[in-house]
C-alpha positions in Angstrom: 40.3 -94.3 -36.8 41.7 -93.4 -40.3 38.1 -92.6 -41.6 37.6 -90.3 -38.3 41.0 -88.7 -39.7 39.7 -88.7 -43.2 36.3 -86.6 -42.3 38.0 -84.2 -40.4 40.4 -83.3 -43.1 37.6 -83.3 -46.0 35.4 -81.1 -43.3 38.4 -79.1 -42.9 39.3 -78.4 -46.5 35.6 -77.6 -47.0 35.6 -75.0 -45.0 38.7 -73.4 -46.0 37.3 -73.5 -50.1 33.9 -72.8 -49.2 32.5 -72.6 -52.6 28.4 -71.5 -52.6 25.5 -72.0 -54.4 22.7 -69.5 -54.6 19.2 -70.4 -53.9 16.5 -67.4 -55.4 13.0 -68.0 -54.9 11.0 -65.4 -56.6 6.7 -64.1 -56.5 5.5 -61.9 -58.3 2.0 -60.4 -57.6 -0.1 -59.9 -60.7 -1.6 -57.0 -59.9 0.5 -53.9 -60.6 -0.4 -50.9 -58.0 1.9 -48.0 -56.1 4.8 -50.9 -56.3 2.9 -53.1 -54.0 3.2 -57.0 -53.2 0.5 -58.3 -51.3 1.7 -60.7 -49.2 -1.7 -62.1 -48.4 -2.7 -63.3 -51.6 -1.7 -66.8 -52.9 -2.6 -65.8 -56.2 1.3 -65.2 -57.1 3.1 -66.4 -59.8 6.2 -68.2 -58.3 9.3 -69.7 -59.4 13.0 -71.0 -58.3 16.5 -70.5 -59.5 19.8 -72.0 -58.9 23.4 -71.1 -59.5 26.7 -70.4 -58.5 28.2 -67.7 -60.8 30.0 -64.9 -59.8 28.4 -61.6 -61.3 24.7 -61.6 -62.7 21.6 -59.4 -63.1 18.2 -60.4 -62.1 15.4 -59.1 -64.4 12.0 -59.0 -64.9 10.0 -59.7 -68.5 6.3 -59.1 -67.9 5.7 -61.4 -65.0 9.0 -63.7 -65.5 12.1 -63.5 -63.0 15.2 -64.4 -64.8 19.2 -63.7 -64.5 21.4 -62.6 -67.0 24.5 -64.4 -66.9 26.2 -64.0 -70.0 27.3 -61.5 -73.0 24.9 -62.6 -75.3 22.1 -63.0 -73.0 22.4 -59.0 -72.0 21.9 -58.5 -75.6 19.2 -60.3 -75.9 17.2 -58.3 -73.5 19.0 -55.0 -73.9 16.4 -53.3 -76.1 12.8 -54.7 -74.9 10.8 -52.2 -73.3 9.3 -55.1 -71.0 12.1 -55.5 -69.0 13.0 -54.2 -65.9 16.3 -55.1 -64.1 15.5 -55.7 -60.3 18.9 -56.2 -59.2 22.5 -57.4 -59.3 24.2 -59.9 -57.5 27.7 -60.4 -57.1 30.0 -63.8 -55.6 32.5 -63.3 -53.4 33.7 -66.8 -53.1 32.0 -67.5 -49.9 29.2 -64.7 -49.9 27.0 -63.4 -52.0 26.3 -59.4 -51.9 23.2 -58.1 -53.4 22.9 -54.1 -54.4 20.1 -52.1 -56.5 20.6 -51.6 -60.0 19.8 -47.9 -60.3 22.8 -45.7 -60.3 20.8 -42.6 -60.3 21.8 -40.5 -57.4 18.6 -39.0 -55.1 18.4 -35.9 -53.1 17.2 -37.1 -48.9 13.4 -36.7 -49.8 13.5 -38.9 -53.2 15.0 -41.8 -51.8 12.7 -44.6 -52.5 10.3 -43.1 -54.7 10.9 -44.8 -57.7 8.7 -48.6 -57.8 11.8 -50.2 -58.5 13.6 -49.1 -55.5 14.7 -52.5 -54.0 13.4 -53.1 -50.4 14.1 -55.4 -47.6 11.2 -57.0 -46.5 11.8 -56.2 -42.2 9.8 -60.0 -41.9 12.5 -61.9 -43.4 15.5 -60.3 -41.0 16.5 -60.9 -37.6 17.8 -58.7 -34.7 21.0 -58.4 -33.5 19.3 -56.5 -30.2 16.4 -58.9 -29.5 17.7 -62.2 -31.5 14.5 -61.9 -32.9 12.3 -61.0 -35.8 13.2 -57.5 -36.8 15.1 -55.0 -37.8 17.5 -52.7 -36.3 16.8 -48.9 -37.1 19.6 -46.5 -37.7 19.3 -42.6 -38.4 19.1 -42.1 -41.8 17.2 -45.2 -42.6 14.2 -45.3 -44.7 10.9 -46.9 -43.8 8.1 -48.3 -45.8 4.6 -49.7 -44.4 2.2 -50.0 -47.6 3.1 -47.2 -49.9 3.8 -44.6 -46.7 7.4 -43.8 -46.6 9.2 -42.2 -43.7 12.7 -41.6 -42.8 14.3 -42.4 -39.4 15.9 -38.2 -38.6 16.1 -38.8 -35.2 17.0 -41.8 -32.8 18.0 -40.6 -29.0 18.8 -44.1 -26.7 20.0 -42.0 -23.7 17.5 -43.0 -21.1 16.8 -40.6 -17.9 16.2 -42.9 -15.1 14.3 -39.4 -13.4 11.3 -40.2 -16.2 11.2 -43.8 -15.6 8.8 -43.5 -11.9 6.5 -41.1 -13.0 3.6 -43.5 -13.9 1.5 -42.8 -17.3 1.5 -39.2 -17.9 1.5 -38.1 -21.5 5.3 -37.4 -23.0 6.3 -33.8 -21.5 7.6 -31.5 -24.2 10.2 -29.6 -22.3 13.4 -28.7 -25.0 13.1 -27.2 -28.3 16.0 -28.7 -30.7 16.1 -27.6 -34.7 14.7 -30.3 -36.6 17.0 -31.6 -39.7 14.9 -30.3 -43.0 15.8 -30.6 -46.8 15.3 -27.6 -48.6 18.3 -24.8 -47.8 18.1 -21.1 -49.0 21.9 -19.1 -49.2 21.0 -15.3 -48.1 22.7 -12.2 -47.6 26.2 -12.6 -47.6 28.7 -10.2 -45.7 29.0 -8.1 -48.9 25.2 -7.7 -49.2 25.4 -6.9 -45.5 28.0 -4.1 -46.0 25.8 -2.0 -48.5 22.8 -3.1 -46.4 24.5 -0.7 -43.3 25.3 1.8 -45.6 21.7 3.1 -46.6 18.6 3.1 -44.6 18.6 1.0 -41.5 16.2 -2.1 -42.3 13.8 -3.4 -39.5 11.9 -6.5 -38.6 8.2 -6.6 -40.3 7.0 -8.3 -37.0 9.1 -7.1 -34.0 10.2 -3.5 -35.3 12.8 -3.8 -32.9 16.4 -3.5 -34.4 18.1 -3.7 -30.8 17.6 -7.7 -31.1 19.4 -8.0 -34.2 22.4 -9.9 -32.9 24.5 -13.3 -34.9 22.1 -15.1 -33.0 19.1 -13.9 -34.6 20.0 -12.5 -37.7 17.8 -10.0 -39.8 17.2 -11.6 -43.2 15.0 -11.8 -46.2 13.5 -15.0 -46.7 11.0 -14.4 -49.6 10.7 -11.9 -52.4 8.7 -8.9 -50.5 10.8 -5.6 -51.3 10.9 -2.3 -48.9 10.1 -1.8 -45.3 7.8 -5.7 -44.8 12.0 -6.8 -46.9 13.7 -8.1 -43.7 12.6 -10.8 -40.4 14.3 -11.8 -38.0 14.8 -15.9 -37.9 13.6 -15.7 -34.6 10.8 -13.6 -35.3 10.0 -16.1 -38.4 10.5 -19.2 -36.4 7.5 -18.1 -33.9 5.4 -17.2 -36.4 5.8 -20.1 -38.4 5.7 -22.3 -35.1 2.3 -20.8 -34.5 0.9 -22.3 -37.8 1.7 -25.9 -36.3 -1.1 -28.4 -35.1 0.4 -30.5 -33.4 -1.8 -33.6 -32.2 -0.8 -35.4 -29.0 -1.3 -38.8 -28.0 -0.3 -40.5 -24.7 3.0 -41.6 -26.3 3.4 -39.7 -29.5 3.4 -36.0 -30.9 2.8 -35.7 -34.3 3.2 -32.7 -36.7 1.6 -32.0 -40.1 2.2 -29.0 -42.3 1.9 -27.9 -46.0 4.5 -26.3 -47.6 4.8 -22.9 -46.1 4.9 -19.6 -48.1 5.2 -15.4 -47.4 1.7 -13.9 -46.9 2.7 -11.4 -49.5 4.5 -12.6 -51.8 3.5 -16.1 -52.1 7.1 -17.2 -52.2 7.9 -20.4 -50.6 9.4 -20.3 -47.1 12.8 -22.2 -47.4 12.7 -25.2 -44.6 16.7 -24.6 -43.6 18.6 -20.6 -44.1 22.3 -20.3 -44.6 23.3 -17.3 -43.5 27.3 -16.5 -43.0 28.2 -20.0 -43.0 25.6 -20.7 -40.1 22.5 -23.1 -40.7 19.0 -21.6 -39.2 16.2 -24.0 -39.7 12.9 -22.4 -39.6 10.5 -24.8 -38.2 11.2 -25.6 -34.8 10.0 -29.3 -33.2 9.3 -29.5 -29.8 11.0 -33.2 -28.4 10.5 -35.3 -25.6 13.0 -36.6 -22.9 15.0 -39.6 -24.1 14.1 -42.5 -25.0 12.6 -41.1 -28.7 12.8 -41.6 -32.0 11.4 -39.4 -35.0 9.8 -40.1 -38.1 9.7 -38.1 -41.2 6.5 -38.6 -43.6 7.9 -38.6 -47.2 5.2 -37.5 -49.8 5.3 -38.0 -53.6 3.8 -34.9 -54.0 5.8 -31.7 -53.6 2.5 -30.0 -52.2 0.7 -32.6 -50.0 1.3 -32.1 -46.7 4.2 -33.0 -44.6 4.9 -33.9 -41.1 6.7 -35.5 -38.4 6.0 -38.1 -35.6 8.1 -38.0 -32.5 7.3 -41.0 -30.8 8.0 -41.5 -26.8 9.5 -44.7 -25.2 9.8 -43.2 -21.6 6.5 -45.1 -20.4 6.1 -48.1 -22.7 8.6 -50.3 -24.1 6.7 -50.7 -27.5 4.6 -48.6 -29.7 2.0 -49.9 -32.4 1.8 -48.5 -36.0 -1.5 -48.8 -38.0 -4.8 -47.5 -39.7 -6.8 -48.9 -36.4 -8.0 -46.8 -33.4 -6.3 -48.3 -30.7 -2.8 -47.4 -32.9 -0.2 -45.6 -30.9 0.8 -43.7 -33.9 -2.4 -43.9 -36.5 -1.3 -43.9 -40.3 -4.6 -43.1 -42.5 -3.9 -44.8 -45.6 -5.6 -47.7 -47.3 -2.5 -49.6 -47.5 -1.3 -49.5 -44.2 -3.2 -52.5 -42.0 -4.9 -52.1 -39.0 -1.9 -53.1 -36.8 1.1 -53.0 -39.1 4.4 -53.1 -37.0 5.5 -52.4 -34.0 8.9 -50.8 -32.8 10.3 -51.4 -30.1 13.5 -49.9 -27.5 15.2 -52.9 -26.8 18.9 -52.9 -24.8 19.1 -49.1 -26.0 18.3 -49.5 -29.2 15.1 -49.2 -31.8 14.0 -52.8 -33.8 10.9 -52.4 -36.3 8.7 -55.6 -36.7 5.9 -56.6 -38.8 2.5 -57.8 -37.8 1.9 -60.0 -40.6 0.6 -56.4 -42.9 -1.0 -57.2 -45.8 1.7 -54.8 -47.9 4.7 -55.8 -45.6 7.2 -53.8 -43.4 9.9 -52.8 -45.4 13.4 -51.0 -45.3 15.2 -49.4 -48.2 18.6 -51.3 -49.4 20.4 -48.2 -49.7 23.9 -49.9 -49.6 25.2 -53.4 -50.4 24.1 -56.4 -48.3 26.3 -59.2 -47.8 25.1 -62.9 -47.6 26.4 -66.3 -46.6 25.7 -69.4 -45.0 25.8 -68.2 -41.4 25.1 -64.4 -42.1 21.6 -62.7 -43.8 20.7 -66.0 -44.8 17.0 -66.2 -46.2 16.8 -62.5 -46.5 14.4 -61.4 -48.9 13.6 -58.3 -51.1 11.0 -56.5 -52.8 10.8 -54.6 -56.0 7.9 -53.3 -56.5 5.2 -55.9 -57.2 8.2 -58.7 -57.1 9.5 -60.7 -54.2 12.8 -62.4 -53.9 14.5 -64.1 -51.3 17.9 -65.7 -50.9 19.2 -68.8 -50.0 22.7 -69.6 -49.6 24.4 -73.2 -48.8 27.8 -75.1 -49.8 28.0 -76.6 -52.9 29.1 -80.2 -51.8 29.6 -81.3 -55.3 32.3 -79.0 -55.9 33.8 -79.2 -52.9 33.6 -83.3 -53.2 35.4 -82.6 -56.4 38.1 -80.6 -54.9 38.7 -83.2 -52.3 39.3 -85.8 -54.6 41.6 -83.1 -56.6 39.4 -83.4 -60.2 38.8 -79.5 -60.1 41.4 -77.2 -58.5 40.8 -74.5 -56.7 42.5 -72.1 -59.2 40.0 -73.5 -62.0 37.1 -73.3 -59.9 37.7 -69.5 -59.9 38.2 -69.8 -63.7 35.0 -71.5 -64.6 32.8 -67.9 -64.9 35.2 -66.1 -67.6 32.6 -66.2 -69.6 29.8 -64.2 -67.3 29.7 -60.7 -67.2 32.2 -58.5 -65.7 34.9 -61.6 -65.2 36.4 -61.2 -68.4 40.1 -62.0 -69.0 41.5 -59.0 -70.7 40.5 -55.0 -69.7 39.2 -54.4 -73.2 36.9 -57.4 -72.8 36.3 -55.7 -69.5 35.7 -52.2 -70.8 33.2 -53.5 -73.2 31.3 -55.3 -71.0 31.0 -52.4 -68.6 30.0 -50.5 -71.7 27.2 -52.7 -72.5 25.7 -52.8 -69.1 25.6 -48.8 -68.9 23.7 -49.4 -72.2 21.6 -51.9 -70.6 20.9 -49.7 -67.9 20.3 -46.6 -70.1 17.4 -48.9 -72.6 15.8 -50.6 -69.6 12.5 -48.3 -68.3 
């Protein structure tokens, strides 16, 4: 009965320390292409790391995963231009949270575009709406299948039970509702406007109709043309530039794909948002379905390659399929995109992506900090560019044997890593550690 006692207690007192260990598993493909990992080939050089400490950096020298742990080991590596710091991980006592290294700060459309952008592979997560594989999508979130990146701008759950009985008929497009774009252009302030009414009256180069010049439908000048073909109305512009949209319709799907667009005359570049008198006009109007939907923004590289949007449907199906094959849902035509690559799904009113076993993996950027633990993101992995790692957390029973038995203290557990970075004892220690990790971070390509 005593024992019984005994366990309890020592299960008890485990529990309430809950010191961790760290399991990282790390593969790193060979091959270095578009910041790929191909997660079919075996061909990958793999390795395994241990440890418990509170605040370290995991780098990457040629095709070996290490962590930097201490003062003179971020020296070490501070000025060779083959190394390349993946990410940093940080102990919490009982979690471990896991963040990118690069500070830099990125406009919407260059999220994710640098290779060492860290990702979460979608394979390795689980759903909190399906208790399944998956991910759950947000608005905002960014979305990677091969080297095709989009970003989640719209997600409406609101379902219309109306649309539910009318059997398979292609996704009706019935409202017209501004799509979110990234480029904004400040015109014509109320000043401008002022001298503006005092000389010639301006007019529309399409419409010639002042009478609809109204706060609604402002008359502006959106490029660099000068004299009578000066001013448009946004309304005016917005029809014309709807009229250059293609838009190809499947049975569940819409999508959109434009080049940038620019002034007939001028050549100037037609801004894809206007400010005008502290009002916001976008310019390119999407047409969207009845709810369920979701929208997906293709993200290019390139400034000039074209762009687009995909406004996918969930009113008939439950499920759509992404991928380079014909019988696709929504088809991606790029090499690195598999034949069926993931699926997403509407699932108790809300949107989880999954993979399909792709060859160059379903992934979603780490954009802020991601907490793990024993019971919580266990196993979760991530991938920088042609390197994979994932996490393992567990209790360390050996420290918390020893704590049981009183031959380490709580209080000096928490002491043991004042020698790792960024847990030194005194703030000048501190400010000098801080100061060689910026320099770390400013050396390392």
């Amino acid at each position: 009965m005593g024992n019984c006692v005994s366990s309890q207690d020592d299960i008890r007192n485990a529990n309430k320390v809950s010191p961790v260990s760290l399991t990282i598993k790390h593969f790193t493909w060979n091959r270095d292409s578009h910041g790929l990992f191909d997660y079919e080939n075996k061909n990958v050089i793999k390795g395994q790391i241990k440890t418990n400490t509170q605040l370290m950096r995991l780098i990457r020298q040629k095709e070996n995963i290490k962590i930097i742990q201490t003062k003179e080991e971020l020296q070490q590596f501070q000025n060779q231009p083959d190394v390349i710091e993946l990410l940093k991980l940080t102990r919490q006592f009982s979690k471990y949270q896991v963040e990118s290294s690069l500070k830099t700060q990125k406009t919407e459309d260059q999220e994710g575009l640098n290779d060492n952008c860290p990702w979460i592979v979608v394979k390795s997560t689980k759903s909190q709406l399906t208790d399944g594989q998956g991910y759950d999508l947000k608005e905002g979130d960014y979305v990677k299948l091969g080297r095709v990146r989009f970003r989640i701008r719209e997600i409406k759950c609101s379902v219309d039970n109306s649309n539910l009985n009318k059997g398979n008929t292609e996704p009706e497009l019935q409202k017209y509702v501004s799509e979110k774009c990234l480029n904004t252009m400040n015109i014509n302030t109320q000043e401008e406007d002022d001298k503006r009414s005092q000389s010639d009256e301006p007019c529309c180069r399409i419409c010639y109709n002042d009478s609809q010049t109204n706060k609604d439908n402002p008359l502006i000048d959106c490029c660099k043309c000068q004299g009578s073909v000066k001013y448009i109305h946004i309304q005016c512009l917005q029809t014309w530039l709807a009229n250059k949209l293609s838009p190809k319709t499947t049975k569940f799907s819409v999508s959109f794909q434009w080049r940038q667009f620019d002034c007939e005359v001028c050549k100037a570049i037609i801004p894809s948002r206007i400010r005008y008198q502290d009002r916001i006009f976008e310019t390119i109007i999407i047409p969207k379905p009845d709810a369920p939907y979701i929208t997906l923004e293709i993200l290019s590289r390139e400034r000039n390659k074209s762009k687009g949007t995909h406004i996918i449907s969930f009113a008939q199906k439950q499920y759509i399929k992404l991928g380079r094959g014909h019988d696709s849902d929504v088809r991606i035509t790029d090499i690195s995109v598999s034949r069926c690559h993931a699926l997403i799904k509407f699932m108790n009113s809300g949107f989880v992506i999954e993979d399909q076993q792709s060859k160059f993996g379903t992934l979603v950027l780490l954009k802020n900090p991601a907490q793990m633990s024993v019971d919580m993101n266990n196993n979760m992995a991530i991938q920088v560019g042609r390197s994979v790692v994932s996490f393992q957390v567990s209790k360390d029973w050996n420290i918390i044997s020893s704590i049981n038995r009183g031959v380490v203290s709580e209080d000096q557990m928490l002491q043991d890593d004042t020698d790792l970075i960024g847990n030194a004892v005194g703030d000048e220690d501190q400010a000098q550690i801080e100061q060689e990790l910026q320099n770390f971070e400013e050396h390392t390509p």
